[in-house]
N, C-alpha and C positions, 0 to 999 in steps of 0.2 A: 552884645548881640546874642541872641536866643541859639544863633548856628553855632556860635563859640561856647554855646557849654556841654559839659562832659555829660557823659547819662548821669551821674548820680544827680548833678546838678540840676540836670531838664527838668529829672524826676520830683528833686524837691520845692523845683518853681513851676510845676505843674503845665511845661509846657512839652504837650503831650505830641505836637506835631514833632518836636525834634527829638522825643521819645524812641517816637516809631520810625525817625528817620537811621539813627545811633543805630536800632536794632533791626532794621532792613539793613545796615553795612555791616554785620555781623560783630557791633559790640555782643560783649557775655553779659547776659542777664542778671547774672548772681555776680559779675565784678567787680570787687570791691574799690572803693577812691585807696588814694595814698595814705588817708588817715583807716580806712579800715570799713568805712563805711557802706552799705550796701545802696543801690538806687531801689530796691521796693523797701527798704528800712526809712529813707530817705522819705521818697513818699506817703511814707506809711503816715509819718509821725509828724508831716504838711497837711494832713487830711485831704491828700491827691487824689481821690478815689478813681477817677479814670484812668491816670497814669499806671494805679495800682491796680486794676482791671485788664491794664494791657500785658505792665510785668507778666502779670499771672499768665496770662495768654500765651506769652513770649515762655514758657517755663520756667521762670523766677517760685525759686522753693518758698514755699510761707513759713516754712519753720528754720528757715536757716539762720542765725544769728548774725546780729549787722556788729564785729570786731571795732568799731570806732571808739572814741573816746563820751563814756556815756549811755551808749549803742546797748540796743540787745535783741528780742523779737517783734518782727513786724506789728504782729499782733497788740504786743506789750505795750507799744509805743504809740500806735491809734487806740488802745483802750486808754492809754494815758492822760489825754487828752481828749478823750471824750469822742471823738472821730465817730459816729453811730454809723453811718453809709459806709467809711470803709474799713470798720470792724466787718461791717454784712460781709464786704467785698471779699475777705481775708478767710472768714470763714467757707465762703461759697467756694473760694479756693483751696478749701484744702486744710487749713490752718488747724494747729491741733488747741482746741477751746484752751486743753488745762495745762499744755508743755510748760515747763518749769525754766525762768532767768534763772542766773547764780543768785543769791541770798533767799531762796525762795517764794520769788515773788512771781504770780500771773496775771493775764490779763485784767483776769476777776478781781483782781485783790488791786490791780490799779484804777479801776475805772471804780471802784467800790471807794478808795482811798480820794479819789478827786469828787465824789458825791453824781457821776454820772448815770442818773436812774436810765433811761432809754440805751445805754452801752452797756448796762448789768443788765438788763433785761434780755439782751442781744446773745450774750454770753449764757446766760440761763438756759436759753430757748434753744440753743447749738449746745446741751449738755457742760456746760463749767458745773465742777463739782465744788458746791460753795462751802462744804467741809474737806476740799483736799488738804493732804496733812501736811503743809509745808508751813510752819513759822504762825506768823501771824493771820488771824482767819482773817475774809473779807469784811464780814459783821462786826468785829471790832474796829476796825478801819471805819468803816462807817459811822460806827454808834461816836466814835473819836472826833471825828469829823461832826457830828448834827448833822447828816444827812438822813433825814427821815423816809423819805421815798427807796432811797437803797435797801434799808434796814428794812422796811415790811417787805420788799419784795424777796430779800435774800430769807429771810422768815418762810416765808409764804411757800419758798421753795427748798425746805427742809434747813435751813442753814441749824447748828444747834446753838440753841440760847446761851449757854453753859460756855461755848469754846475759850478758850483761855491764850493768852501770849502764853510765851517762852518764860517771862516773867511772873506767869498766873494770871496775870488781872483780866477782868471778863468787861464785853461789850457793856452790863451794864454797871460795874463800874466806872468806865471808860465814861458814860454818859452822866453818872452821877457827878465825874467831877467837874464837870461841866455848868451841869445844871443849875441856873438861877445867878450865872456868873455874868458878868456885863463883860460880857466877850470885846465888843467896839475897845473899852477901856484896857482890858489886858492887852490885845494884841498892839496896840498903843504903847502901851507901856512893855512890852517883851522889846517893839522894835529898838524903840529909846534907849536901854540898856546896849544894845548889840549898836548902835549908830549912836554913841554919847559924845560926838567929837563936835566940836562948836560949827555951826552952820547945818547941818542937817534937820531936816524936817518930816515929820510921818502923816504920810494922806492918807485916808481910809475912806473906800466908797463901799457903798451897798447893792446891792441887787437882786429882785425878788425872782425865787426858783421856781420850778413847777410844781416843787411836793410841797406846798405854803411857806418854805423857811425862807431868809435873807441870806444871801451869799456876802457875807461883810470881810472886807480884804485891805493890811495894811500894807501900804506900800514906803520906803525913806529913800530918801535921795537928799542931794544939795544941788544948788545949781541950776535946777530945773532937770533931773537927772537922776531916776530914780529904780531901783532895782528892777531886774525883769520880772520874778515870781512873786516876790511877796509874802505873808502870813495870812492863811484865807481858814475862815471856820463857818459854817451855816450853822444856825441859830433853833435845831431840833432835840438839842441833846434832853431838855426836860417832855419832850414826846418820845424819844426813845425809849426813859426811864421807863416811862409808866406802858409803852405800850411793853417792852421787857419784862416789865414785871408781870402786868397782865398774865404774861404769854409761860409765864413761871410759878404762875398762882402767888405770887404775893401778894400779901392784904396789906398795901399803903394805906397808911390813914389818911381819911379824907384831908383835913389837912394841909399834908404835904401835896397831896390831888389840885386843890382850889389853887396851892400856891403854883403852882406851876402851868395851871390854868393862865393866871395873872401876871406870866412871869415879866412878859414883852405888851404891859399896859402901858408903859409910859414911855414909848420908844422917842428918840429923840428925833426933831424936826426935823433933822439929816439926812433922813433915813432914804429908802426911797419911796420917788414921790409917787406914785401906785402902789399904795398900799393896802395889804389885805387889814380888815379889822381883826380885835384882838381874837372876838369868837368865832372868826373863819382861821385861828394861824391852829396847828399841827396838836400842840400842848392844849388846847381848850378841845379841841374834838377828841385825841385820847383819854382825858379826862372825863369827859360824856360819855362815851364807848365805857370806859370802868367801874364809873360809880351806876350805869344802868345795868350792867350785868350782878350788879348786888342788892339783887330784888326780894329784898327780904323785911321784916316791917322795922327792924331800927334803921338800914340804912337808908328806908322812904324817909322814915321820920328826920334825918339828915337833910338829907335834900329839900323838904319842905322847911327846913329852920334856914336852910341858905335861902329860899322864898323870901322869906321874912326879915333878909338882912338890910340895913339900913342902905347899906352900897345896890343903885339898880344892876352894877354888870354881877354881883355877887347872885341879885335876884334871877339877872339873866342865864348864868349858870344852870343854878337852882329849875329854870323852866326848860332849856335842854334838853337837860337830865330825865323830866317828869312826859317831855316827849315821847323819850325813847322807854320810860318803860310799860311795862305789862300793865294794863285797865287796872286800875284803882280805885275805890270808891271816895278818894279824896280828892281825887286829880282833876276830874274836868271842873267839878263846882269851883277850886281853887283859881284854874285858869280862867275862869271865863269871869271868876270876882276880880281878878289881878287884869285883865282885860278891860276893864270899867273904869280902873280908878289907875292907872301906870300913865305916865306921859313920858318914858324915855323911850324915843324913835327904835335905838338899837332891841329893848328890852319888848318893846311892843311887839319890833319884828316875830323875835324869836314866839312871843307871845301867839302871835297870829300862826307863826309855822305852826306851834303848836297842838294850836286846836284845828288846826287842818289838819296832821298827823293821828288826831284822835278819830274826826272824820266822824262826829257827831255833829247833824243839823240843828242842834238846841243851843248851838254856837253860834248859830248866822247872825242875832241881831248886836254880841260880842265885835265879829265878823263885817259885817254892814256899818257899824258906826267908825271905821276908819277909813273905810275907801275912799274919804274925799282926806285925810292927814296930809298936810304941809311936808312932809318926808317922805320921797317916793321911794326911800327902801321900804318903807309900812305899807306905800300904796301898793306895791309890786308884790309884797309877801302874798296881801290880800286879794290879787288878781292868780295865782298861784294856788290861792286856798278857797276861794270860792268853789271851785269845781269839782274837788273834795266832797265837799258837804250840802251843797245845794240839793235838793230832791229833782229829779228828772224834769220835773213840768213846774217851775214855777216863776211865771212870767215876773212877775214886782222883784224877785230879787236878779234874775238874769240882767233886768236895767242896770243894776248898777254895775254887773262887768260889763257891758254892755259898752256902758260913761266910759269904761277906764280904757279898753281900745282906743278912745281919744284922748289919752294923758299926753303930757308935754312930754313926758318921758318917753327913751325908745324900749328899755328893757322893760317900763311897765306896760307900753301896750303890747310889746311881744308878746308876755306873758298874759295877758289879756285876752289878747286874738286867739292866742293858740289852748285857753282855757275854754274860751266858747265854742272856738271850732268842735273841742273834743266830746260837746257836752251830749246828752243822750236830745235835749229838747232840738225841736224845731218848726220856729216860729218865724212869722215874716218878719219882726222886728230882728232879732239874731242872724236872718238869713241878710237882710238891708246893711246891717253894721259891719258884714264879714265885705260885703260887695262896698262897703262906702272905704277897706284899707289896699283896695285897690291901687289907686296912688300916693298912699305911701311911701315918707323917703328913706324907710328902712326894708330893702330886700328879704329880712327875717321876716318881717313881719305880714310883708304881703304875701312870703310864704306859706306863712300859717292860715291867714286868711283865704288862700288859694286852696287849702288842701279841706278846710272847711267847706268850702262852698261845693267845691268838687265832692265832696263826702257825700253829699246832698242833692248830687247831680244839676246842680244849678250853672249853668253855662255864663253866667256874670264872672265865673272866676278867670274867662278867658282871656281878656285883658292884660290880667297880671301875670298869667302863664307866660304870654307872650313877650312883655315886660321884662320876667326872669331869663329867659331863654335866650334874651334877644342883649342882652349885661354881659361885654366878654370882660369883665371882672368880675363877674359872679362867684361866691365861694361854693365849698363841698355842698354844707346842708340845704341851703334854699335852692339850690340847681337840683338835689335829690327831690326833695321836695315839689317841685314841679314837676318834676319827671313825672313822681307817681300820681301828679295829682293828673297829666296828661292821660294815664292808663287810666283811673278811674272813670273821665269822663270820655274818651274813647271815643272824640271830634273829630273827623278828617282833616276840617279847617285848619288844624294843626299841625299836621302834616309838614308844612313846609318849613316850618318854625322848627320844630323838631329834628329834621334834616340839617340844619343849617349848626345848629348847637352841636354838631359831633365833634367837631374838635375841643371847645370847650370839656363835653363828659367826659371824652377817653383822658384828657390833661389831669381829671379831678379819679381816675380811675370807676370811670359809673360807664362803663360800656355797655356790662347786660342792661341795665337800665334805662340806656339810652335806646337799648335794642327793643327791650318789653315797651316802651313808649309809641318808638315807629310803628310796631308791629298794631297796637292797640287805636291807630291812626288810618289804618288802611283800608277799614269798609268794608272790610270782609266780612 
């Protein structure tokens, strides 16, 4: 029963009623269990965040150490585990960013260690000093790890490239020995060694992170019965390298660049099943970022020979690459010839980004001859790049984004709608198409078409306004997006719709917005 547990207990089953009841009968806030433990340590490291919002209230010190077996600072013990709400809570109270566990270890350097970008950023933001000199830096923990989202942020916020362990060895060694290793396989085989007793088994699942890596994690047991923690690595250490060395002026040879580009081509079918493609994962975008900052004419002439390789993702690289750099006089003619005669979907895309990125109109009939492609990543690039390079007023080619607002696909006509909405033209036919995504069964999309029309003060969009407004499952963006599209056109009629959607905005955090809306509704 919830009445029969002690505070530390409530606190780390988050049952906040018998919290506050413990601490109305004058339990001590900071007292510890029999093992040594504290109840906001407790909570800390449950991710109890209201519990741990009352402690604090109650005077429970954020830096007092929890004695238990294991135990150490609140703080430590919710960055450990990634806890982002009640790191905030911990710092709001008080907590000191960089107070030091015994061995050296802080918050920064645990939440940097488990690969939690959103709780190193938390830490950042509250001053952690991501070179305090204790032991091993955060940065290398991370680069250890393949956690690529840590590593550019801790960068970003001075961390030094250079920092060394106790031992010497720096983040990008740390990442080197990593790199191009079939991680799934060792950790596989690390557990096997450590559980060689007959009947054990090692599971290993995946899981795709925010910063593009795979969280892939071995687990052994027998029995059905298998350890708690695990062996866990994310799969960024050959984007670490490179953005490391980058950031060190090292001249990788291209090379070792492609190879790492390539590193996670042939993941296995296991993997998981939402998968980013190879040239959306971490390693292929650090590799574009580095060979287009070596804008000089042998390393064009490189990148134009990957063009020409007989592999299309090697071509696909190669066009990238030729995106991001500086106007060339070889580059668009190239793109727009390899635009003509390429039939790989992936490589077209990239293709099509491309000469959208160039944002030369002597692309569009390049441009134009794929928007009807059997592959709606090619379709969607092309609804995406048309807006780009189209000229202001040219009715024959606005048709065909036009067409693609009515694709099967949701993401191509999002991008469709919200291409035409943006364009400088305005014609009956473009004003009709934005009024025909009215009932639409994607909320994005009639957003877009909503904000469109309302750009143009065309009162067709009201409809869909209302539609949006009227979705108490509406998300953040299309609710914003009505919002303003409600100020633009500045209807009374909408007033009441308006009114009615306040609990929705203030939920999604858009109050002023819901405010400028009402107010733009009022007739005045």
């Amino acid at each position: 029963m919830s009445g029969e547990l002690s505070l530390v207990e409530a606190a780390r089953a988050g049952k906040l009623d018998r919290v506050n009841t413990l601490l109305a009968e004058g339990a001590e806030v900071d007292g510890p269990d029999e093992g040594g433990t504290t109840a906001l340590y407790a909570a800390s490291v449950a991710g109890q965040t209201e519990v741990v919002r009352a402690l604090l209230e109650a005077g429970a010190d954020p830096d007092r150490p929890s004695l238990g077996d294991s135990d150490g600072l609140p703080l430590c013990g919710a960055a450990c585990w990634g806890h982002e709400e009640t790191v905030t809570a911990l710092l709001e109270g008080g907590a000191d960013a960089d107070r030091t566990e015994p061995r050296g270890w802080t918050a920064l350097k645990w939440a940097a260690s488990g690969g939690h970008t959103g709780t190193v950023a938390r830490l950042l933001e509250a001053g952690a000093d991501p070179n305090l000199a204790v032991r091993t830096p955060p940065l290398y923990l991370a680069a250890s790890r393949g956690a690529v989202g840590v590593v550019r942020l801790l960068l970003s916020r001075g961390a030094d490239p250079v920092g060394a362990t106790e031992e010497g060895e720096t983040a990008l060694e740390a990442a080197l020995r990593w790199a191009g290793v079939d991680i799934e396989a060792e950790l596989r085989a690390q557990k096997k060694e450590v559980y060689s007793e007959p009947g054990y088994e090692v599971v290993v699942t995946r899981r795709e992170e925010d910063d593009g890596t795979e969280l892939i994690t071995a687990l052994a047991g027998r029995g059905g019965e298998f350890d708690v923690t695990g062996s866990e690595l994310q799969t960024g250490h050959g984007a670490i390298a490179t953005l490391l060395e980058r950031t060190l002026g090292i001249p990788t040879p291209i090379e070792e660049l492609v190879a790492r580009a390539m590193e996670f081509r042939y993941l296995r079918p296991t993997a998981a099943d939402v998968r980013r493609h190879v040239t959306e994962r971490p390693a292929w975008e650090e590799t574009v970022w580095t060979l287009a900052e070596r804008d000089d004419e042998d390393s064009v002439r490189e990148v134009i020979d990957l063009t020409e390789h007989p592999d299309p993702l090697y071509r696909t690289l190669g066009v990238d690459v030729l995106a991001r750099l500086s106007p060339h006089f070889r580059t668009l003619p190239r793109l727009r010839r390899m635009a003509r005669q390429e039939e790989d979907p992936i490589l077209l895309r990239s293709l099509v980004r491309a000469l959208s990125d160039h944002g030369d109109a002597a692309a569009l009939p390049e441009l134009l001859r794929h928007s009807r492609h059997p592959d709606d990543r090619v379709r969607n690039a092309v609804a995406r790049a048309l807006v780009k390079v189209l000229p202001p007023e040219h009715p024959m080619d606005v048709g065909e984004l036009i067409r693609l607002t009515g694709d099967e696909h949701e993401y191509v006509r999002d991008w469709a709608t919200m291409s035409l909405g943006l364009m400088d033209a305005d014609t009956e036919d473009l004003r009709d198409a934005l009024a025909g995504r009215m009932d639409d069964p994607s909320p994005v999309v009639i957003a877009e078409a909503v904000r469109g029309l309302a750009e143009r003060g065309d009162r067709r969009a009201v409809p869909g306004i209302r539609r949006l407004l009227t979705d108490p499952t509406l998300e953040n963006y299309p609710l914003d997006v009505a919002l303003e599209a409600v100020v633009r056109l500045g209807d009374p009629a909408l007033r009441r719709d308006v009114l009615a959607c306040r609990p929705l905005a203030e939920s999604h955090g858009l109050h002023t917005e819901w405010q400028q809306a009402l107010h733009s509704t009022s007739g005045g």
